[in-house]
C-alpha positions as CSV (number, residue, x, y, z in Angstrom):
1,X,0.0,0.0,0.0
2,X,1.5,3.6,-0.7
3,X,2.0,6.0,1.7
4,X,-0.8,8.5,0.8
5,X,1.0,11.1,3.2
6,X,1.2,14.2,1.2
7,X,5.1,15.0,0.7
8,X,5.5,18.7,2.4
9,X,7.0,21.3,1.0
10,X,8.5,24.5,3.8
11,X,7.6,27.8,2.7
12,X,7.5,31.6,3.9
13,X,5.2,33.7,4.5
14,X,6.3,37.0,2.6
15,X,4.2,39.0,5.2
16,X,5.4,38.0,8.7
17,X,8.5,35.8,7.7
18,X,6.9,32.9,9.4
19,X,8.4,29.5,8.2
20,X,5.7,26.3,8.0
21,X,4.7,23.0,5.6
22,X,2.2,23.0,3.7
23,X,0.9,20.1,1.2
24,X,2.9,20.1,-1.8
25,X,0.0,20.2,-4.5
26,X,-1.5,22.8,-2.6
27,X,-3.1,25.3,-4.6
28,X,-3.4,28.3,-1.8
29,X,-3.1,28.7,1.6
30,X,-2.8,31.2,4.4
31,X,-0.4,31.8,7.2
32,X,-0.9,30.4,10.6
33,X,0.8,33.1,12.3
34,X,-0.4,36.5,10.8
35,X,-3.6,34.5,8.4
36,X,-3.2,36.5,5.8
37,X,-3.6,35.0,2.4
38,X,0.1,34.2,0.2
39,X,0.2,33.8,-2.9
40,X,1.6,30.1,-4.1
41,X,1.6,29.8,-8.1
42,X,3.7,31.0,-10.4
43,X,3.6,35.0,-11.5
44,X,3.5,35.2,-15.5
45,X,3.6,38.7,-17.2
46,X,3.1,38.9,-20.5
47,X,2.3,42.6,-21.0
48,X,2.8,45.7,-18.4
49,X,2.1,45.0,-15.0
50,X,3.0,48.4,-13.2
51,X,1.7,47.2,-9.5
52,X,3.5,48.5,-6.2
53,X,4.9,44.9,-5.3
54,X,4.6,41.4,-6.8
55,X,5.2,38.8,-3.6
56,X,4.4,35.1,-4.5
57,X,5.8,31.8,-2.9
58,X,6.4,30.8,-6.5
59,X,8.4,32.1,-10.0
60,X,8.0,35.6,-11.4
61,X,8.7,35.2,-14.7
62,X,8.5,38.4,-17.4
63,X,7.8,37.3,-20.8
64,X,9.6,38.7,-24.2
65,X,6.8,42.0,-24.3
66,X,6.4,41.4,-20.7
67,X,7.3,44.6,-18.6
68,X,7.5,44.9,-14.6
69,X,7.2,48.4,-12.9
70,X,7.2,47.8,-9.6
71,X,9.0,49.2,-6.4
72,X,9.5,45.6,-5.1
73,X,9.3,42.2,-6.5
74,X,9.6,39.1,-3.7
75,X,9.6,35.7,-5.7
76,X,10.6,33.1,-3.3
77,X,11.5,30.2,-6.2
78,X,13.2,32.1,-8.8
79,X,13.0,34.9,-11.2
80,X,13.7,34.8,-15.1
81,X,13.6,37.6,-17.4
82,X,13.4,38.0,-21.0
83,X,11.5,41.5,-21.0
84,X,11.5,44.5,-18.9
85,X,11.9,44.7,-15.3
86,X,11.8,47.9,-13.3
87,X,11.8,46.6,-9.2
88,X,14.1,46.1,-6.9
89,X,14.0,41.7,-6.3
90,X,14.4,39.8,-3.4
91,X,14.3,36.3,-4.7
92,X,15.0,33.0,-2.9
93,X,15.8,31.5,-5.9
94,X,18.1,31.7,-8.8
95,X,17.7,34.9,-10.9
96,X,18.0,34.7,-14.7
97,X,18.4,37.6,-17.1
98,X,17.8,36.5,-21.1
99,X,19.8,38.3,-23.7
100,X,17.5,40.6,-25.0
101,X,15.9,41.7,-21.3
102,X,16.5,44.9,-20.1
103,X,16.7,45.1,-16.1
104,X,16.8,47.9,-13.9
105,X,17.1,48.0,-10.0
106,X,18.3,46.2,-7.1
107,X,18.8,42.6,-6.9
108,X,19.5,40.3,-3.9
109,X,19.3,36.6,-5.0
110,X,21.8,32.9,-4.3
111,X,22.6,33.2,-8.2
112,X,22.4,34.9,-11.1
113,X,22.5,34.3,-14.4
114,X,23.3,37.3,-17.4
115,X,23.0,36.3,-20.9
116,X,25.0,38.1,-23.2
117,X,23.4,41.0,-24.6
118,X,20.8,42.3,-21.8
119,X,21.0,45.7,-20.8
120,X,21.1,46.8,-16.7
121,X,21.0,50.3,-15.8
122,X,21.7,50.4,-12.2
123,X,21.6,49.1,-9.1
124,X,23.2,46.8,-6.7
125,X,23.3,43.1,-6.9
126,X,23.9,40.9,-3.7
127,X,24.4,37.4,-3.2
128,X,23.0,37.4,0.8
129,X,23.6,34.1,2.7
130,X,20.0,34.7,3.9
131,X,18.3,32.4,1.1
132,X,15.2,35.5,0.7
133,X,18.3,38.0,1.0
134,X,15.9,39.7,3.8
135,X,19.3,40.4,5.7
136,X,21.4,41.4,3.4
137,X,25.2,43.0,5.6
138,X,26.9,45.2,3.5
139,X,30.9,45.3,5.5
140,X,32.5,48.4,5.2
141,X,36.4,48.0,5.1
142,X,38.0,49.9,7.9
143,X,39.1,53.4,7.3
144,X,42.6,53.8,4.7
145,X,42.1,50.1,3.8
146,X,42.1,48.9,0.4
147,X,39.3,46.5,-1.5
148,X,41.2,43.5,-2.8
149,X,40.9,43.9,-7.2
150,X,38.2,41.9,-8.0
């Protein structure tokens, strides 16, 4: 007989930062701790999505005329982008920018990808041992040392 058990899968809670399991075909759920709803699927923009923040548990992925304008994008799985994306992004998971994206803003991810040809205009890209990059230390070397050449 199989083990009908659901396998579960640990996820965070992009409003309070509370970690729990939940089912791993779940569809949606809500936090225990502060109830409010989270978003679990996948985030697919095709066209323009100008929005104040885009927060799932899933991917954020931004299509070829896809375009992001957004002060904050939290994607907990991954991002990929082969159009436009105007936000500063927190993701949990690997980041990938396609050659023909254009990408502007901060960017705290494990690991990023950038494929030749892609434009960024600005900001600041961190690689936080915090897997959400929620804490991201920025070390200032003591005054009159020198940065090591990267």
């Amino acid at each position: 007989m199989a083990d009908s058990a659901p396998n579960p899968r640990t996820i965070q809670c992009y409003h309070c930062r509370q970690r729990f399991e939940i089912a791993r075909q779940a569809q949606s759920t809500s936090c225990p701790k502060c109830s409010r709803q989270l978003r679990l699927e996948d985030v697919v923009v095709k066209t323009l999505e100008a929005v104040r923040k885009i927060q799932t548990c899933g991917k954020v992925v931004v299509q070829k005329k896809g375009r992001i304008i957004a002060q904050s994008v939290e994607a907990h799985l991954g991002v990929h982008v082969e159009g436009i994306m105007e936000a500063n992004v927190v993701s949990g998971g690997p980041v990938t920018i396609g050659s023909k994206a254009q990408w502007k803003g901060d960017c705290a991810a494990p690991s990023v990808v950038i494929e030749d040809g892609c434009v960024i205009t600005g900001g600041y890209f961190a690689f936080p041992e915090d897997r959400l990059g929620l804490h991201v230390e920025v070390k200032e070397l003591p005054k009159g040392a020198v940065a090591p050449p990267a």
